[in-house]
C-alpha positions as CSV (number, residue, x, y, z in Angstrom):
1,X,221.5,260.5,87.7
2,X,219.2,262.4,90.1
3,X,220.6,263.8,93.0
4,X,218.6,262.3,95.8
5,X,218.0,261.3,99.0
6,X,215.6,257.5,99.3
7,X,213.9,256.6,102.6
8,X,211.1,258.3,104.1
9,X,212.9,261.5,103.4
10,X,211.8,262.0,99.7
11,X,208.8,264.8,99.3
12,X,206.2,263.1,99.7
13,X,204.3,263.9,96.1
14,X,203.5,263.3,92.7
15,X,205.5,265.2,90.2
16,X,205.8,264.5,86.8
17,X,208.9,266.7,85.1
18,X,208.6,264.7,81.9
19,X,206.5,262.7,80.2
20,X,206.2,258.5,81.5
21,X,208.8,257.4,80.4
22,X,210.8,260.9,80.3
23,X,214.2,260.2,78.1
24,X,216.6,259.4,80.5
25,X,214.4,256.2,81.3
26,X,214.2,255.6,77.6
27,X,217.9,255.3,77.2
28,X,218.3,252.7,80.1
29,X,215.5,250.8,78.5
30,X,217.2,250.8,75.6
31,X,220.6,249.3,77.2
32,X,218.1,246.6,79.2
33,X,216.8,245.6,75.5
34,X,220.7,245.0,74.2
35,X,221.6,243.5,78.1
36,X,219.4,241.8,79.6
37,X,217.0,238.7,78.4
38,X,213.7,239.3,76.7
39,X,211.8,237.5,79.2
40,X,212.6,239.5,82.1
41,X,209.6,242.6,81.1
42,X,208.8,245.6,82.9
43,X,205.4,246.8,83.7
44,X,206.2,250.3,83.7
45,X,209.5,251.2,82.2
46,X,211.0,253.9,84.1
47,X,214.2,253.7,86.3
48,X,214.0,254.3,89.5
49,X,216.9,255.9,91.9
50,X,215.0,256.3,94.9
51,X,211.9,255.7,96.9
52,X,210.2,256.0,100.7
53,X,206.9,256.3,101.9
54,X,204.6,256.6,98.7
55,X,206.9,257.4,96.3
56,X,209.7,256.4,93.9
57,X,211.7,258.9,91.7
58,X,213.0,257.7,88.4
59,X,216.4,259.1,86.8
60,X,214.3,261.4,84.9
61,X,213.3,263.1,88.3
62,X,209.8,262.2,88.6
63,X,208.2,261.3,91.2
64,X,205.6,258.4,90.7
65,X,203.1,257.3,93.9
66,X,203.4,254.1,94.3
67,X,200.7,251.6,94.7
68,X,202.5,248.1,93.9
69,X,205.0,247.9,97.1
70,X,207.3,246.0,94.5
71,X,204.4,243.1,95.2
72,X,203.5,243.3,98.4
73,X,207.4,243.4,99.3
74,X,207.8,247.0,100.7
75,X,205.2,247.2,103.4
76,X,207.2,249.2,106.0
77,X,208.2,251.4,102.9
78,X,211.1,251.3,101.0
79,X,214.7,252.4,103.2
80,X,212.6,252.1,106.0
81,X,215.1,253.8,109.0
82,X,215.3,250.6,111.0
83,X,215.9,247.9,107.9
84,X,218.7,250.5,106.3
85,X,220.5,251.1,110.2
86,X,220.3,247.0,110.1
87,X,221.6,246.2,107.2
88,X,224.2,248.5,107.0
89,X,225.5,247.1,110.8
90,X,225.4,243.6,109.2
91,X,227.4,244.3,106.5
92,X,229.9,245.9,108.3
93,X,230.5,242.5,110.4
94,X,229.9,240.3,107.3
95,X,227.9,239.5,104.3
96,X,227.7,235.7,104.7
97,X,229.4,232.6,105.7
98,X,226.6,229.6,104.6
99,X,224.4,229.2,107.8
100,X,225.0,225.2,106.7
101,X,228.8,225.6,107.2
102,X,229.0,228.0,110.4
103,X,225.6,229.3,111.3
104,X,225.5,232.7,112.7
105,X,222.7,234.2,115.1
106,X,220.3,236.4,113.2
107,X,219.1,233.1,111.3
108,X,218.0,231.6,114.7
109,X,216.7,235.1,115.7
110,X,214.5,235.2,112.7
111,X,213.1,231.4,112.9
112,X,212.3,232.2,116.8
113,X,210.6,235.5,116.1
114,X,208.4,233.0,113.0
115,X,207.6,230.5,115.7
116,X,206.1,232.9,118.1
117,X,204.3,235.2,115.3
118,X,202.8,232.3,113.1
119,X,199.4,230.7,113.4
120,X,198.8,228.1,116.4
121,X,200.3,228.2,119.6
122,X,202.1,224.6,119.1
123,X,205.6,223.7,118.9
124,X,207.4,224.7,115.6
125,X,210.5,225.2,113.6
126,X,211.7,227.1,110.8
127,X,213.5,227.3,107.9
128,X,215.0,229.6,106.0
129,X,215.5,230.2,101.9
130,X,215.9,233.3,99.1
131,X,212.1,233.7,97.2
132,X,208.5,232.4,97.6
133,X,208.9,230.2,95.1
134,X,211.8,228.4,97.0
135,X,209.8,228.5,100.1
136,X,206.5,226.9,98.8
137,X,208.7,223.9,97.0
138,X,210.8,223.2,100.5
139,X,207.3,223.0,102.1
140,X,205.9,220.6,99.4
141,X,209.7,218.6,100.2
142,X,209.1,218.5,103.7
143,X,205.2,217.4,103.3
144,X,206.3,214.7,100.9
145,X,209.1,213.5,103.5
146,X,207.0,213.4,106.2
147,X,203.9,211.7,105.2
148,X,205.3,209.0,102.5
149,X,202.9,210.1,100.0
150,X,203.2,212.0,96.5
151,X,200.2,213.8,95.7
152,X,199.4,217.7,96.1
153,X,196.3,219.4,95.7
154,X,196.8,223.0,94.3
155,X,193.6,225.2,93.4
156,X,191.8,227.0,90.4
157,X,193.5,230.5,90.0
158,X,196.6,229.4,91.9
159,X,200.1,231.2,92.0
160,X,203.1,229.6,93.4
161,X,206.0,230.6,91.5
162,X,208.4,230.1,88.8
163,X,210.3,226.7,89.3
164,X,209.8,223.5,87.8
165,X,207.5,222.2,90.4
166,X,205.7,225.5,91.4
167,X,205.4,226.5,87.4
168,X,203.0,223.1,87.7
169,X,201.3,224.2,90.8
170,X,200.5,227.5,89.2
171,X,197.3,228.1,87.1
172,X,198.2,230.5,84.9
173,X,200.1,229.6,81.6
174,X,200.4,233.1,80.3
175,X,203.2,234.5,80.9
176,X,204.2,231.9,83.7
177,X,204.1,228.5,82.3
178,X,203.9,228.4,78.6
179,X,206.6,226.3,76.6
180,X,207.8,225.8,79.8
181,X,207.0,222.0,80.5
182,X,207.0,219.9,80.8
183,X,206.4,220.2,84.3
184,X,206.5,217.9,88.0
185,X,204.1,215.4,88.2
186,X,201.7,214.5,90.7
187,X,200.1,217.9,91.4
188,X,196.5,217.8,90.8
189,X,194.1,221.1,90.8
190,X,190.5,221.5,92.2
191,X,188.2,224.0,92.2
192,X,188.6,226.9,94.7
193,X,186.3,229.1,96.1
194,X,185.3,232.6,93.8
195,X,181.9,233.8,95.3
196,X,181.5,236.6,92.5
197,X,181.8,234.1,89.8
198,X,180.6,230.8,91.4
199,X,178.2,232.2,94.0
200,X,178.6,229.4,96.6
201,X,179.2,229.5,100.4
202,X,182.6,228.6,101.7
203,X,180.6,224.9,103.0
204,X,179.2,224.8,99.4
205,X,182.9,225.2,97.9
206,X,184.6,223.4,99.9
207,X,182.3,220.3,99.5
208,X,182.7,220.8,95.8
209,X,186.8,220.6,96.7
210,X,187.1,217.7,98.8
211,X,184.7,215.3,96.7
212,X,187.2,216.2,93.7
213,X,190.1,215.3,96.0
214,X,188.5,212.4,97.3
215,X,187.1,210.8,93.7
216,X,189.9,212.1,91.9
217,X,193.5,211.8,94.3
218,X,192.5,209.8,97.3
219,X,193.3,211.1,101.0
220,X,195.9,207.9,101.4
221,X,197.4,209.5,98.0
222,X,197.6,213.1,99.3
223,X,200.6,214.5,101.1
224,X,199.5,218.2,101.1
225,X,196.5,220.6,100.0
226,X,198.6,223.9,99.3
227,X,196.6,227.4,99.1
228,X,196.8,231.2,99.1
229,X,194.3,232.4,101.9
230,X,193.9,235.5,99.4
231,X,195.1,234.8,95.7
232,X,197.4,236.9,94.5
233,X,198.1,236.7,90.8
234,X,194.8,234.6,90.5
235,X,192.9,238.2,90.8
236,X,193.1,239.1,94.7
237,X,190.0,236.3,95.6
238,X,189.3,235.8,98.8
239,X,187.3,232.8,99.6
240,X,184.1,232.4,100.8
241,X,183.8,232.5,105.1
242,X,184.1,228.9,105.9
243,X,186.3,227.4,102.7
244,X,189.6,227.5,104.2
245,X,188.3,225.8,107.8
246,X,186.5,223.3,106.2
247,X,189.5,222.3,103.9
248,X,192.0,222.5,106.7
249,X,189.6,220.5,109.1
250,X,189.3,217.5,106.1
251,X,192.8,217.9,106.0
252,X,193.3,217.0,109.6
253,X,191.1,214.2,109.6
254,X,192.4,212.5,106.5
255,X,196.6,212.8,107.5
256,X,197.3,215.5,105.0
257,X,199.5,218.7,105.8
258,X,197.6,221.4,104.9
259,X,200.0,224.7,103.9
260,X,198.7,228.1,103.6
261,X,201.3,230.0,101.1
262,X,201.0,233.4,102.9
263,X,203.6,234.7,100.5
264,X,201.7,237.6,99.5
265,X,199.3,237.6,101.9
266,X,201.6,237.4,105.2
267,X,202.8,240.4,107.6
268,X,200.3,242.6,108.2
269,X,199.3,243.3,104.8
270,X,195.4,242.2,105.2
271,X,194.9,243.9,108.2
272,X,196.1,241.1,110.5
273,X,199.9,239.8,110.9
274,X,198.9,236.6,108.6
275,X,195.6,236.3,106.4
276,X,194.7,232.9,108.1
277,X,194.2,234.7,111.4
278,X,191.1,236.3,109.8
279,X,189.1,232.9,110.3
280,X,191.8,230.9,113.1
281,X,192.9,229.0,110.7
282,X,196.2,227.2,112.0
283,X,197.5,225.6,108.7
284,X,200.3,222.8,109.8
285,X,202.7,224.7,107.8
286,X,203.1,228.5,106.5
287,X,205.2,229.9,104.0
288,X,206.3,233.6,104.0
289,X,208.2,235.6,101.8
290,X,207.6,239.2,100.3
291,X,206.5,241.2,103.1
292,X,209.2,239.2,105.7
293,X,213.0,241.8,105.0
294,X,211.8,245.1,103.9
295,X,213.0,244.5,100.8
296,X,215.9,242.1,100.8
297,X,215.3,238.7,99.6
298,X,214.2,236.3,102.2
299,X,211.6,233.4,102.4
300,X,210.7,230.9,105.5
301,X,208.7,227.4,105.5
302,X,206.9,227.6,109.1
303,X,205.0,224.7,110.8
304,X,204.5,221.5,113.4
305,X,207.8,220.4,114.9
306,X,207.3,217.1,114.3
307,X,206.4,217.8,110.6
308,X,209.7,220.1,109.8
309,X,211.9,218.4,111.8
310,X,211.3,214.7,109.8
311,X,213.6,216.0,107.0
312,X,217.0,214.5,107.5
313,X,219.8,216.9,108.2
314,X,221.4,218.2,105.4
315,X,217.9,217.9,103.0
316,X,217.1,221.9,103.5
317,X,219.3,224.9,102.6
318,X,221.4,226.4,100.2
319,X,224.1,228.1,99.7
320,X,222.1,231.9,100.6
321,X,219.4,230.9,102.4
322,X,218.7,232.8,105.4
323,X,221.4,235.6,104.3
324,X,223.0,236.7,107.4
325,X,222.1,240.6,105.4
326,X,218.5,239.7,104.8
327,X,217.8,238.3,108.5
328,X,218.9,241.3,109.9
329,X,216.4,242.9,107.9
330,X,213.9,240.5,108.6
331,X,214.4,241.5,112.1
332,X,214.0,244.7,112.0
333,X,211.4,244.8,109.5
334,X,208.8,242.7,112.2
335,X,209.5,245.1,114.6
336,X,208.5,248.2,112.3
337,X,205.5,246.3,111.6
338,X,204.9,245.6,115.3
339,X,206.4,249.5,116.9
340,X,204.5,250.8,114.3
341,X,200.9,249.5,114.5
342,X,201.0,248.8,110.8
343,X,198.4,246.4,110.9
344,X,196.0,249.1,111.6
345,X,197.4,251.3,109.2
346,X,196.3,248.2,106.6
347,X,193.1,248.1,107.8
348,X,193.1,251.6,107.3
349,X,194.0,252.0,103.8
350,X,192.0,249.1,103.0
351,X,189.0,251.0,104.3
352,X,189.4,254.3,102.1
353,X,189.9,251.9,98.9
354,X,187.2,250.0,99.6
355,X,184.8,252.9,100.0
356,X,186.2,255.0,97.3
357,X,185.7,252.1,94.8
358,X,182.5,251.2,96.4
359,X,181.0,254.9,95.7
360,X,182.4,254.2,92.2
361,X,180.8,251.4,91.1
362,X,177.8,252.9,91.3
363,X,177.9,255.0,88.8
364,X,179.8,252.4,86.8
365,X,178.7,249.1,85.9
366,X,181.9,248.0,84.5
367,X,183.3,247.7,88.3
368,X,182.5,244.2,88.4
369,X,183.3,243.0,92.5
370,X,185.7,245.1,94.7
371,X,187.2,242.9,97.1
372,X,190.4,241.9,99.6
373,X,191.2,242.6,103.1
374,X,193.0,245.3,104.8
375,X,196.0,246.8,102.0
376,X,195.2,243.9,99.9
377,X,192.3,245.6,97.3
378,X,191.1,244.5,94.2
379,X,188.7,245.9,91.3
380,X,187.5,243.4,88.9
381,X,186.6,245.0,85.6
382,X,183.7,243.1,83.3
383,X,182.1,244.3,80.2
384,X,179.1,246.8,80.8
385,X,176.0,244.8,82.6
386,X,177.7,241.3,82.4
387,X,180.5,239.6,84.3
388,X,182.2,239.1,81.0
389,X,186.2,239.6,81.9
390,X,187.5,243.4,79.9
391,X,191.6,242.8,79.9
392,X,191.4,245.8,77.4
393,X,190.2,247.9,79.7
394,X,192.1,246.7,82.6
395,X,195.6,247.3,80.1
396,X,194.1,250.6,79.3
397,X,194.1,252.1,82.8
398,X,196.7,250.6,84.0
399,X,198.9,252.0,81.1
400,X,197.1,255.6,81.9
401,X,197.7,255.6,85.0
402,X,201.5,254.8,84.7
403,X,201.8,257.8,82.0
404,X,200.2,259.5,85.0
405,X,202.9,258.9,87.6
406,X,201.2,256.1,89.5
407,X,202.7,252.8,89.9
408,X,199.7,249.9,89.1
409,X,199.3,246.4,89.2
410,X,197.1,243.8,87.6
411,X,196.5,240.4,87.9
412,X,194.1,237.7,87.3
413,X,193.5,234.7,85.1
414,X,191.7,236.7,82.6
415,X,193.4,239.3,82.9
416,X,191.2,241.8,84.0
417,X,191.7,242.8,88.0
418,X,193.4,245.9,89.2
419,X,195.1,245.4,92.6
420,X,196.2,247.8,94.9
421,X,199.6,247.2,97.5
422,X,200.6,250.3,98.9
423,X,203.3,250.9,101.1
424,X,201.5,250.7,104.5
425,X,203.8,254.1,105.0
426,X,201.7,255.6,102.3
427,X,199.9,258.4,103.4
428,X,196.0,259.1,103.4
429,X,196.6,262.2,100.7
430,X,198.8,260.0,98.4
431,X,196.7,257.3,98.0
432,X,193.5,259.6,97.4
433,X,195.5,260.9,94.7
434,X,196.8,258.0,92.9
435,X,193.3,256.2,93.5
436,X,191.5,259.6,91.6
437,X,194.2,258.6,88.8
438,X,192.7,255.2,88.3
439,X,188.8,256.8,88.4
440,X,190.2,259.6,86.0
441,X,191.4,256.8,83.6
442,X,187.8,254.9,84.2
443,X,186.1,257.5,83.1
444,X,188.5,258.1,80.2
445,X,188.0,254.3,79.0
């Protein structure tokens, strides 16, 4: 092992002692290969025994810069000061009881602070679960229970998890859904809005939406419309201006509960605390995850009183949701993001990756649409002078820039979008470095 320190402490550089991956990584990869199921992959295969800030330091005593935030999870950085003095008080009292047995304050803590710091001023409640995934299926449960009705719209490019019923509400087969099914019924997709590809306005879209919904489900059918304000794994798209009020306003009319799944999106991470305050949109209810406990896993269904509450008691929990550890994280987490102004600090780094891909694209045709908000950034790469998806290429500089000592993410449908989550603790010299990486490789490809 290393001997290091995590946290904000760690030098705050790229340095590469070995080749990516160096040996010692290699060995643990090996023992993952003989331990642990195929299925669970790796993007980069290195193991890490520390990170803060920008950074994360394998066993081999690199240190890579990260631009992935473990998927928009880290956002305060990883052993952020606050979340580790938290969590280590916490688990000194206790490490859980079942809030469904005997509850215990920091759950009640954490719903309260998700009432006051979600969309809409009205009356809500919350509740608390482990993962995204969980999250998104209790608000389809509590949709379903409240308006009587079976049907949920999901969109083109979706991604909503792993389980059974969010498998169905996801788009993409590969690697999620294949030989998986067969899957929940009575989820039906639509189109959603992509200006690069579909070059409509958010009224154009949406029109195209709703008259699926209407022809194809029925409004008296439809319990919920369920969408990302930003796709995540769909390729970073944000909608058209307009798509998301129109949908939620059709929504409102017709008795549906619209839900934004802000799992990705939420706490701070576009530049604003949620993605749907962009436009006002006040979705009836929210789900959060990711962003929410610094780390620790932790998920939330927010929304209309009258809408949460019509579950019977006893129809939401489980035996770790709202961990008694991961609440006090969430707690302290929002108040980094809040003491710390780290919305700005979003809109910040979404600015210097929006310019510096912007200047690049002009030399380079194959930068097909740069797009996001705030420290949610995405390059889509096409084949030279068409909009044709290149995967290859997108595989090819992501795997350079790992041997390089940078952390990188892709996503999209086809396969073929670069995204970029840094730590919002990231600083201004890191991120110019690890975003030279990806131009270096670029040019290499």
């Amino acid at each position: 092992m290393v001997d290091v320190i995590g946290g904000p402490s760690l030098p705050q550089e790229r340095k590469l002692v070995t080749s990516i991956p160096g040996p010692k990584s290699q060995e643990i990869t090996a023992r993952k290969q003989a331990a642990v199921a195929a299925g669970v992959g790796a993007s980069l295969p290195v193991s890490i025994v520390a990170a803060g800030g920008g950074v994360m330091v394998d066993v081999d005593g690199n240190s890579l810069i990260d631009l992935g935030s473990g998927i928009a999870v880290t956002g305060v950085g990883n052993s952020a000061p606050r979340v580790v003095e938290a969590v280590t008080a916490q688990v000194q009292q206790f490490t859980h009881t079942c809030f469904t047995v005997t509850p215990y304050e920091g759950y009640i803590a954490v719903a309260e602070k998700l009432n006051e710091l979600t969309p809409g001023d009205h009356e809500k409640r919350s509740a608390l679960f482990n993962s995204g995934a969980e999250a998104v299926e209790n608000a389809i449960k509590i949709a379903r229970h409240y308006t009587k009705k079976d049907a949920v719209v999901v969109f083109d490019h979706a991604y909503h998890g792993r389980t059974n019923l969010t498998m169905g509400m996801t788009a993409k087969n590969m690697p999620y859904k294949d030989g998986f099914g067969p899957f929940a019924p009575e989820v039906y997709r639509v189109p959603t809005s992509y200006p690069y590809r579909d070059g409509l306005t958010g009224a154009e879209a949406a029109e195209v939406a709703i008259t699926q919904i209407e022809k194809q489900v029925g409004a008296s059918n439809l319990a919920a419309i369920i969408i990302e304000p930003i796709q995540g794994e769909g390729g970073f798209i944000a909608p058209a201006e307009g798509f998301l009020p129109a949908l939620q306003e059709w929504a409102t009319a017709n008795g549906v509960v619209f839900i934004l799944d802000e799992v990705q999106t939420g706490f701070a991470r576009t530049g604003d605390l949620f993605a749907a305050n962009h436009e006002g949109v006040v979705p009836d209810l929210v789900t959060t995850a990711k962003g929410i406990a610094g780390g620790l896993p932790l998920s939330a269904v927010t929304g209309r009183a009258e809408i949460m509450d019509s579950a019977h008691a006893g129809g939401l929990g489980g035996t770790y949701a709202g961990s008694p550890i991961a609440c006090a994280a969430a707690l302290a987490t929002i108040e980094t993001y809040q003491s710390e102004n780290l919305t700005e600090r979003a809109r910040e780094i979404g600015a210097i990756i929006e310019e510096f891909f912007g200047e690049l694209a002009k030399g380079d045709d194959r930068i097909g649409d740069i797009r996001g908000r705030g420290a949610m950034q995405a390059i889509e790469l096409v084949e030279p002078g068409s909009k044709t998806p290149n995967a290859t290429l997108t595989g090819a500089i992501a795997k350079h820039a790992g041997e390089q000592g940078v952390v990188l993410l892709t996503c999209g449908t086809y396969g073929n979008v670069i995204r970029f989550l840094p730590p919002l603790s990231i600083s201004d010299e890191l991120l110019r470095e690890g975003l030279q990486i990806v131009a270096d490789a670029l040019a290499a490809n």
